[in-house]
N, C-alpha and C positions, 0 to 999 in steps of 0.2 A: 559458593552456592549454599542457601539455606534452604531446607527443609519444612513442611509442617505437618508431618504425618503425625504425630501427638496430639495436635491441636484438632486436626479433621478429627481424630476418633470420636472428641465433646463436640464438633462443628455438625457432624451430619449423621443421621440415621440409616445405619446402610441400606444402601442404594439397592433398587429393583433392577429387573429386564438387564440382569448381569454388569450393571455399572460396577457393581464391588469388584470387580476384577481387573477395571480398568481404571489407566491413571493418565492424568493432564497433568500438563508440565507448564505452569505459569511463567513467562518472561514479563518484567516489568521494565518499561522505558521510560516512565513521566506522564508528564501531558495534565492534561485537567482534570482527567480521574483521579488523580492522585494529588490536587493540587489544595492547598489550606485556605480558604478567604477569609475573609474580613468581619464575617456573619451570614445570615438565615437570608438574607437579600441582596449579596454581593455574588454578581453575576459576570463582571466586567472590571474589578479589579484584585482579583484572588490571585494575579499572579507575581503581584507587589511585594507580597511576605514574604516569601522564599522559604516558607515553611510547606514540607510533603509529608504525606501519610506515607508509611510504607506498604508493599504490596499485600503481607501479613497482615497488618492495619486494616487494608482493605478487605482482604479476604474473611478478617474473624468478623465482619458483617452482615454475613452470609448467615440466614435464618437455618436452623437447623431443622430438621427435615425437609432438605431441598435434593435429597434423591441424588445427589452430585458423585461420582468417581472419585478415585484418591488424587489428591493435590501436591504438587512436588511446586517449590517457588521462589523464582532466583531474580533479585533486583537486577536487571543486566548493567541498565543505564537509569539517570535520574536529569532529567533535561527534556527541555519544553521542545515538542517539535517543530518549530521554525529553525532550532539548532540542529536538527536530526540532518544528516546528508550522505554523501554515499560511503565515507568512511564509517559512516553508524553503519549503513546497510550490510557493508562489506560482515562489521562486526556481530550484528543480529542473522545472517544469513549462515555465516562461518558456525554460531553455536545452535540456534537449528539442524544443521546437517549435524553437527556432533553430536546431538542428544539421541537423534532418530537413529542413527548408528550407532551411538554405545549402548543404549537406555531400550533394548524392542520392544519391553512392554509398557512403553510411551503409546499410548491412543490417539494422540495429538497434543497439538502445541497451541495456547494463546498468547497473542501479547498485546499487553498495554500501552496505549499509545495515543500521542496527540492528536487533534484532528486535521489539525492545519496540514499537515505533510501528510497526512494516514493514507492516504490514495496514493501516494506515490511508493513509500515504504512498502505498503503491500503488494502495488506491480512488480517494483524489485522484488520481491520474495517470491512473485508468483513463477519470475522465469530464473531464480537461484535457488530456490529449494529445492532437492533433489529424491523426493519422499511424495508416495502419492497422499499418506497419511494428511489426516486436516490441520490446516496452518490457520488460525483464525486473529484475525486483529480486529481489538476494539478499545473504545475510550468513552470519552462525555463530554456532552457540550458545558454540564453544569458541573461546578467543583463541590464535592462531597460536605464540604458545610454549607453551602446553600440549600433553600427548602426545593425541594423538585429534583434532587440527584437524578440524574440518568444513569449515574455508572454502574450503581450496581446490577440492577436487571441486566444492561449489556454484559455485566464480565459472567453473570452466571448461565446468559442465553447463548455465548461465546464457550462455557463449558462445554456445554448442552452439544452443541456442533461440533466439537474438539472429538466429542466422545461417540460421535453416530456415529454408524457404520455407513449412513445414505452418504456424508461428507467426504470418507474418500473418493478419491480420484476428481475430486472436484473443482481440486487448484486452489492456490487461497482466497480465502475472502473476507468480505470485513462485516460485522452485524451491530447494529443503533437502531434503538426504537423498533427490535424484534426484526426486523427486516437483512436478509440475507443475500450481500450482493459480491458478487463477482470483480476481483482486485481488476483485474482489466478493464471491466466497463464503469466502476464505482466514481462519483465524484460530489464533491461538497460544494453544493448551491446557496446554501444562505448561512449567512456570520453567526446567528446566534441562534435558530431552531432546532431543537430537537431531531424534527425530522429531517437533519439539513442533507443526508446520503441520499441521491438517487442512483439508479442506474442508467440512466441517459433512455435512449428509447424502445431495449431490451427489456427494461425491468429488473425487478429482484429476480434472487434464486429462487425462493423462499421467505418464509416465516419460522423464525420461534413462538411457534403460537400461546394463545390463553392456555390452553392444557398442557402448557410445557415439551408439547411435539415440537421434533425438527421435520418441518415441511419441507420438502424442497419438489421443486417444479420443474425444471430445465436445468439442464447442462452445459458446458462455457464448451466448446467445441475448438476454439482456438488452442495451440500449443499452450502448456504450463509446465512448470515443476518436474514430474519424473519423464516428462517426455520431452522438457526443452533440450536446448545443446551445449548449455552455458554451464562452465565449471568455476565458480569463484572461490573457493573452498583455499587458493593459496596465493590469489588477487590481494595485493596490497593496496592499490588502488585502481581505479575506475579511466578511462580517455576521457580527457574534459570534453565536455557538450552544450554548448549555452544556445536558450530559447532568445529568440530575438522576435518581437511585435512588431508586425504590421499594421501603418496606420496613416489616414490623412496626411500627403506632405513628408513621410518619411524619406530620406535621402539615404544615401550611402555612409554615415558618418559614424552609426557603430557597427554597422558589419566591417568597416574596414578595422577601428578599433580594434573589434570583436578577434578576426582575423592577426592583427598585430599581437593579439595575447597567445598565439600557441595556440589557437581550440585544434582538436582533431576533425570537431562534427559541428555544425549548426542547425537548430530546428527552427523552422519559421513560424509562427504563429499567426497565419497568414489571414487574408480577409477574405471573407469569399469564400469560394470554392479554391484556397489555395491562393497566395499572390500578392503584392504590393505593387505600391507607385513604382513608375521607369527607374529612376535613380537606384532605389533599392534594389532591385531585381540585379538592374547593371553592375549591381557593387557585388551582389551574390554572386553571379558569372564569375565576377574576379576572385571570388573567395574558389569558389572548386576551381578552377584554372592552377589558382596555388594550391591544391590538394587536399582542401577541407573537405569531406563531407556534409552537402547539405541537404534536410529532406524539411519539404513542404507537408505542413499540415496546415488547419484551420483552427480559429479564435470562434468560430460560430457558434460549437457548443455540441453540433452534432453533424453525421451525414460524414460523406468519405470524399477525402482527395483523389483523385482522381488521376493516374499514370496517364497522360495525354501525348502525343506524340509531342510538339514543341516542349514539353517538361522536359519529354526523354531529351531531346538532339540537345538542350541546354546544360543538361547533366543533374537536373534536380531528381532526388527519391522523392513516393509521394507515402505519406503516413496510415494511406486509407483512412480507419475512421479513431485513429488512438487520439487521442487530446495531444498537443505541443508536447506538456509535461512525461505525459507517457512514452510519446513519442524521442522523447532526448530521454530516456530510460534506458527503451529498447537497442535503440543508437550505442549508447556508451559501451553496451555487455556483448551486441553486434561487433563491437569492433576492438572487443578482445577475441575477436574466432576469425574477422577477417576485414581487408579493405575493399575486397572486390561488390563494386557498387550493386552489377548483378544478383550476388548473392544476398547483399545486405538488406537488397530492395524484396530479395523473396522474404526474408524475415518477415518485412513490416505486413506480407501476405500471409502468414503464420501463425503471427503471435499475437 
């Protein structure tokens, strides 16, 4: 772990409204914030060089008199998140719990992170962290030698949240383009904009606004963090869960696959309100008959599945309104606590 308490004394002018007494604890994981391009106009292939800034790099960028808490900051990982997976999670969740428990005068925690996976990293965290303190993740669409950086403004409006007091008990969340949303509802709609995080049809939490306030508006009312039931703290690994698409024509031919590999659980990714072609469905029946776990969600985008009697008597879980993705999240960590379908089905009504 490195440190840069030397460097903030020249970085920042001490802080107002009692920040000086409070400190964030920077994790770095990669991603595009941190990533080297090509030049002033390389938006789409910066990730060619293999060359990263490190998080200190990123940090002594930070204009002095930004009012900021003291800085503690430790490279965890250095990897693009399309390679992030649940043995990262297990890894980034395990040293979160450690800091909030050795470190209490930690405020909060950021961490740096790609965007491509960022929605998912954060739901895991949101039901493995065990600290109501604020967990905040963010990154960039734009890599830091292009003209238009996004990351910095996100890693210092991601302080800013680390360090309010309105942000605990809030669960984690992710913030881009000032906007403050909730790791459960959060999701990335377009490849390359700025403002590609929505929150689906809740909305943000909040703002980091033009005056450097942390707004927030609403509260995420589903379980999280200090109130989940999930212990990963000595999880070496996760029950495999693969998303399986529903589509056009789809037959039974990789649910059976899917099934031949071991999965414990399948999420469907289903069309509709939930559901696929005959074939499919048929092949799913034989997957829980062998003992998988399977829970239906939707590819729609929004809106809830639906527990409907024929679901039940077939033996599907229905996802309510989590994304596939989110949905084979909550699944894997479900079912390190248990197999009973009942119970697992209350989860997806929970969390």
């Amino acid at each position: 772990m490195t440190t840069n308490e030397s460097s903030n004394e020249q970085l920042f002018e001490p802080a107002r409204s009692g920040n000086e007494t409070k400190t964030v604890y920077l994790l770095g994981t990669g991603g595009t914030i941190s990533s080297v391009g090509h030049g002033l106009l390389d938006y789409t292939e910066y990730g060619s060089t293999g060359e990263r800034l490190s998080l200190e790099e990123l940090v002594s960028r930070i204009p002095a008199g930004a009012g900021l808490p003291r800085l503690e900051i430790e490279q965890l990982l250095e990897i693009g998140s399309p390679s992030i997976g649940p043995e990262h999670w297990l890894q980034i969740a395990r040293r979160i719990n450690s800091i909030f428990l050795d470190q209490p005068e930690v405020s909060g925690i950021v961490v740096t992170h790609g965007t491509s996976t960022m929605e998912e990293s954060a739901y895991f965290l949101n039901l493995a962290v065990n600290s109501a303190k604020p967990v905040v993740i963010t990154g960039s669409m734009r890599p830091p030698t292009a003209e238009g950086f996004d990351g910095l403004v996100n890693l210092i409006d991601a302080i800013r949240i680390a360090s309010s007091p309105d942000a605990i008990g809030m669960g984690v969340t992710t913030v881009m383009n000032n906007e403050i949303q909730s790791a459960r509802d959060v999701t990335k709609y377009n490849t390359y904009r700025v403002d590609t995080f929505i929150g689906g049809p809740f909305g943000v939490l909040g703002y980091v606004d033009s005056d450097q306030n942390v707004v927030l508006y609403r509260s995420p009312l589903r379980r999280h963090t200090y109130r989940a039931e999930f212990q990963t703290f000595e999880l070496e690994s996760l029950p495999r869960v693969d998303v399986l698409y529903a589509y056009a024509g789809a037959d039974g031919t990789l649910v059976e696959a899917t099934v031949r590999s071991g999965v414990k659980g399948i999420v469907v990714a289903g069309s509709g309100a939930g559901g696929g072609p005959p074939q499919f469905m048929t092949a799913l029946e034989k997957a829980i008959a062998a003992n998988v776990v399977v829970v239906m969600a939707s590819h729609v985008g929004s809106g809830r599945v639906i527990q409907t009697s024929r679901r039940l008597a077939q033996g599907f879980l229905a996802a309510d309104d989590l994304s596939p993705k989110k949905a084979r999240i909550l699944l894997m960590l479900g079912l390190t606590v248990t197999e009973d379908t009942d119970r697992l089905q209350q989860m997806f009504y929970q969390y």
